[in-house]
C-alpha positions, 0 to 999 in steps of 0.5 A: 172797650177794653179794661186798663185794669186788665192792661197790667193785671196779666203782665204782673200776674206773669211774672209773679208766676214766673217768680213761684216756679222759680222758686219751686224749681229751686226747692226741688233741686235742693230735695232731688239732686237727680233733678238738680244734675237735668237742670243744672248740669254737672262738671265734665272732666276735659283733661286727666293726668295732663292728657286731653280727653276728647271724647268728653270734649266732644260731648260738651262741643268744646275745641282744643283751641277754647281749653288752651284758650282757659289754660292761658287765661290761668298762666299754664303754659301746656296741658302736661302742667294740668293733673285735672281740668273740668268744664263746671256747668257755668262754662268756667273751666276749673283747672288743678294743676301737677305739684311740680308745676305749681309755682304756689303752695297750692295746686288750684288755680281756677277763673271764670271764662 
């Protein structure tokens, strides 16, 4: 016969083991920042001085249509507006716009995707 202790020792076990590589994989993207950018990823600029780079949009598979998409989510009205927009590795878009199109004091405007 089978044990019933053994029914739910291997499944704490896995998750317990699962909880220490978490945290040991934190530890050591907080020690090795090269380890940290092939695990987390980094931002990937899509749009420069209000022009669309397509090459790097390419690199991260994202359409005209999905950036047009952010920029309407944050009230711009065209990419000319943006001085620079970044793909974060979340898959939000963080948009800084031009000064003269910036209708606040401040030229950030950034949300979640």
């Amino acid at each position: 016969m089978e044990d019933p202790h053994l029914a739910l020792v291997i499944p704490i076990g896995i998750v317990v083991l699962l909880g220490v590589l978490q945290w040991a994989l934190t530890f050591l993207n907080v020690r090795w920042t090269a380890l940290e950018r092939l695990t987390q990823g980094t931002q990937t600029a899509v749009v420069k001085d209000g022009e669309v780079q397509q090459a790097a949009m390419r690199a991260e598979r994202m359409s005209q249509a999905d950036l047009l998409m952010e920029l309407r989510q944050k009230g711009i009205a065209s990419v000319q507006q943006v001085r620079e927009a970044y793909l974060e590795p979340t898959g939000q878009v963080s948009v800084f716009q031009t000064s003269s199109s910036s209708s606040s004091g401040g030229s950030r405007s950034e949300g979640s995707s």
